[in-house]
N, C-alpha and C positions, 0 to 999 in steps of 0.2 A: 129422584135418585134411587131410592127405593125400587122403584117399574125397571129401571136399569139395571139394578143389582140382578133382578130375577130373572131379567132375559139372557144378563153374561151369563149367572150358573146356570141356566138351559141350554143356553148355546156350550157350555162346557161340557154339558152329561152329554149334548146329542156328539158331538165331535170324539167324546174318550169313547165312543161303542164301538168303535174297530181297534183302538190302540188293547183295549179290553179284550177283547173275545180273541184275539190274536197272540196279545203274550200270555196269558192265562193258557191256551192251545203250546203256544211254545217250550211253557213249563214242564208239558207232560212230555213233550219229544225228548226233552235233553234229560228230562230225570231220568229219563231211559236211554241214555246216551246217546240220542243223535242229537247232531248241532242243525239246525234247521236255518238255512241262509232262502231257503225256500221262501220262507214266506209274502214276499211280493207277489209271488208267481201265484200260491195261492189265494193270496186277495183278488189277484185280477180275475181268474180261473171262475170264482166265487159271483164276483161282480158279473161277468160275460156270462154265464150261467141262467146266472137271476135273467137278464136282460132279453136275452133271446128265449128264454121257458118263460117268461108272463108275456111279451112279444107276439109268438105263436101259437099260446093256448089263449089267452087274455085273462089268468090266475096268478095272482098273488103265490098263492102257496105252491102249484104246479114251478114257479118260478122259483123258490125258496128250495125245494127237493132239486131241481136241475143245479140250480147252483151247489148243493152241499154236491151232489153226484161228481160236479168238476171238479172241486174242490178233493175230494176223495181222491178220484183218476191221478190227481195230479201226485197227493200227498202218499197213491202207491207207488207210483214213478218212483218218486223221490227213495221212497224204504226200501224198496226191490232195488235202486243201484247203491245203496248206502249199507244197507242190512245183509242181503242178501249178497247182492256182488263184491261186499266191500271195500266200494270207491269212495274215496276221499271226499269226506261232507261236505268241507267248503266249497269245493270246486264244483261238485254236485249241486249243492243250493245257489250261487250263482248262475251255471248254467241250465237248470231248471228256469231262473228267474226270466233268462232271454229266451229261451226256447217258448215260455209262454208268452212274452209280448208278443213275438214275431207269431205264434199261432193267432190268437185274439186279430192283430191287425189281418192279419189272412180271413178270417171268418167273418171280419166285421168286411171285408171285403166283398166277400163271395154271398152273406148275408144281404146287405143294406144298401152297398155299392158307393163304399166310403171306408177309408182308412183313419178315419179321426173319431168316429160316431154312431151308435149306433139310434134307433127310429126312438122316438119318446114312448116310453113306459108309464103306466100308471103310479105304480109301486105301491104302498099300502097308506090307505086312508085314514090318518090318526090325526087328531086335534093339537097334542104335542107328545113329546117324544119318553115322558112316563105311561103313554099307552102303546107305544110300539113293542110289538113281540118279540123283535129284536133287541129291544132293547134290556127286555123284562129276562131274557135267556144271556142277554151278558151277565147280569145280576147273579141268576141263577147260577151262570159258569164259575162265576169267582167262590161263592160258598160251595155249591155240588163240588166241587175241584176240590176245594179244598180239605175236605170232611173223605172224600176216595182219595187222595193223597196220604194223608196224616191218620186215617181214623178205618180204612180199609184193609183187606189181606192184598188186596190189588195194587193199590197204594205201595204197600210195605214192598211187594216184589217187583213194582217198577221204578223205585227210589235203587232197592239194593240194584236191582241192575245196572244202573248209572253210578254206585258206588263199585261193585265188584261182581261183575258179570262172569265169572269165574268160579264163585262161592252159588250163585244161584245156579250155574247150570250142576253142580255137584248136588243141589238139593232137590235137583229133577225137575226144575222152571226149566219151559224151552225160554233163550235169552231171544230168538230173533223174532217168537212170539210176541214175546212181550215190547219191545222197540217197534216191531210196527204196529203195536196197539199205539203206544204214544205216537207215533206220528201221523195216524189217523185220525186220532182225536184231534192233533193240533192241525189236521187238514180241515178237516169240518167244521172247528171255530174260525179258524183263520176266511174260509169259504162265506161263512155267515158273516163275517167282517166287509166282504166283499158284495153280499146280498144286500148289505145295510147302505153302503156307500151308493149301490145302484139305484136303490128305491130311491134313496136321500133325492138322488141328483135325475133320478126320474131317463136316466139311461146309462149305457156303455159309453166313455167316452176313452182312449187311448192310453195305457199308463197313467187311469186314474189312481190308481192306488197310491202314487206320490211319495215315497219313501217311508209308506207307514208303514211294511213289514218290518224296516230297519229297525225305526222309534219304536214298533212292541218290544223288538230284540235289547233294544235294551232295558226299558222299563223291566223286562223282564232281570235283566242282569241285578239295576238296584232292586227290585222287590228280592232278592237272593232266592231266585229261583222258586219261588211262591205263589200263588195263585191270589190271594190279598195283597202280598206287596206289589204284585206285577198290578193289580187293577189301581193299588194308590198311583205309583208312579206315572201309569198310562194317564190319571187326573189330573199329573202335577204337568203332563206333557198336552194333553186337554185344552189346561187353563194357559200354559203358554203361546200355543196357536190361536185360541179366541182372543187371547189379547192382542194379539198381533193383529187378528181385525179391527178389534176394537180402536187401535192404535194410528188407521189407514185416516190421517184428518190432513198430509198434504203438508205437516211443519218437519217431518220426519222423515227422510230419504226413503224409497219405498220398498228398496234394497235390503237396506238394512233392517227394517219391519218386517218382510220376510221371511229372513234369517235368523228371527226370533227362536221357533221353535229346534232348531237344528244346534243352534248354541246353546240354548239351556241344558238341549240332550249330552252336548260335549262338556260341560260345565258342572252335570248332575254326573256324569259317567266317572268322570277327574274325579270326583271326592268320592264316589262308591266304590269303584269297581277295584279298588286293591283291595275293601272292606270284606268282600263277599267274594266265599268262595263254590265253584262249579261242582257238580257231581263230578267226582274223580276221573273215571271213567269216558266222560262224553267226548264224542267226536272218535275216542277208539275204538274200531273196527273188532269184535269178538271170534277169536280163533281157537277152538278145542284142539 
């Protein structure tokens, strides 16, 4: 019973390393008011990255740098039409989202010569997944985050900006500086969420990201916008999916075991999300 206990919370910390580095990344786009519906696009971005940069050099880390690079590309799309052009976020992170499958499937085409898969990768050779560097740099994210958040001059002026973008550019902050720092930041965590998945599963495979960008989004929502509360939440969302494996024994529709993680999300969202409130600010478009 015991050997069991310790392989579920394994299997929990290795599962919460995307839900983690993803809404922690998330925190910092919207406290600087973008709303980032992106983040799938950046998981995939992140994963395909990884996949095809340890693929063609045979490097782990050559593979880690391509991935954040997509991940970037993507998360400046994203700021230049949301910050910059200021077009409507939602619609924006949506249509970012499909613009990257359909890229991904295009390259895993033209790449591998398959639209479901890409060639098997090594990914990185750890014993278990408290020696992964991914794993060690979610960690990392959730404290470094939060200490630049809360304990930073940087911090302070990319909170007020998601509070009153108005008052900061009076105090001589560029505002559109600062919002595409946050959404580069959550491009590159979100991208390493994607790194993490690829090595996991040892390649690209189609819309693997699986609606984790969503489940950061919210974990993010109950952590109230937090870089600690987004990593509890991502563990409470974690331990819901490994139990749903745990769970797969044949007496239990398998349907319905599935469905596990996605209800808890609507169930935990139901009791928080009137509780906690947004940077004022996010999602609207800054006009001098």
């Amino acid at each position: 019973m015991e050997a069991e206990l310790i392989l579920f919370l394994f299997q929990v910390l290795r599962i919460s390393v995307p839900y983690v580095l993803t809404s922690v990344g998330a925190v910092f786009s919207e406290r600087g008011g973008v709303i980032n519906l992106a983040l799938e696009g950046l998981i995939l971005a992140g994963a395909f990255g990884a996949a095809i940069g340890q693929h063609f050099s045979g490097s782990a880390a050559i593979g880690i740098l391509t991935g954040i690079l997509c991940g970037l590309m993507v998360a400046f799309l994203h700021a230049l039409v949301t910050v910059t052009l200021k077009a409507d976020q939602i619609v924006t992170g949506i249509a970012i989202n499909i613009l990257v499958m359909g890229a991904t499937r295009f390259g895993l085409s033209m790449l591998f010569g398959s639209s479901m898969n890409s060639e098997r990768i090594d990914g990185l050779e750890v014993s278990n997944v408290l020696f992964d560097p991914i794993f060690l740099i979610a960690v990392a994210a959730v404290v470094i985050g939060h200490l630049v958040l809360f304990k930073t001059p940087y911090g302070l002026r990319l909170r007020s900006t998601g509070e009153c973008a108005e008052a900061v550019d009076a105090a001589g902050i560029r505002v559109g500086l600062m919002r595409y720092s946050g959404v580069l930041i959550s491009g590159v965590l979100a991208a390493l969420a994607g790194v993490f998945l690829a090595f996991q599963q040892h390649s690209f495979t189609d819309n693997m990201s699986a609606g984790r960008g969503y489940i950061a989004l919210a974990a993010m929502i109950i952590g109230k916008w937090t870089p600690i509360g987004a990593a509890l939440a991502s563990f409470l969302f974690a331990g819901a999916e490994s139990l749903e494996m745990w769970l797969q024994t044949g007496l239990i529709p398998s349907q319905l075991i599935q469905a596990l993680p996605y209800v808890a999300t609507l169930l935990v969202l139901a009791g928080f999300v009137g509780k906690s409130r947004a940077p004022r600010e996010v999602g609207v478009p800054y006009e001098k």
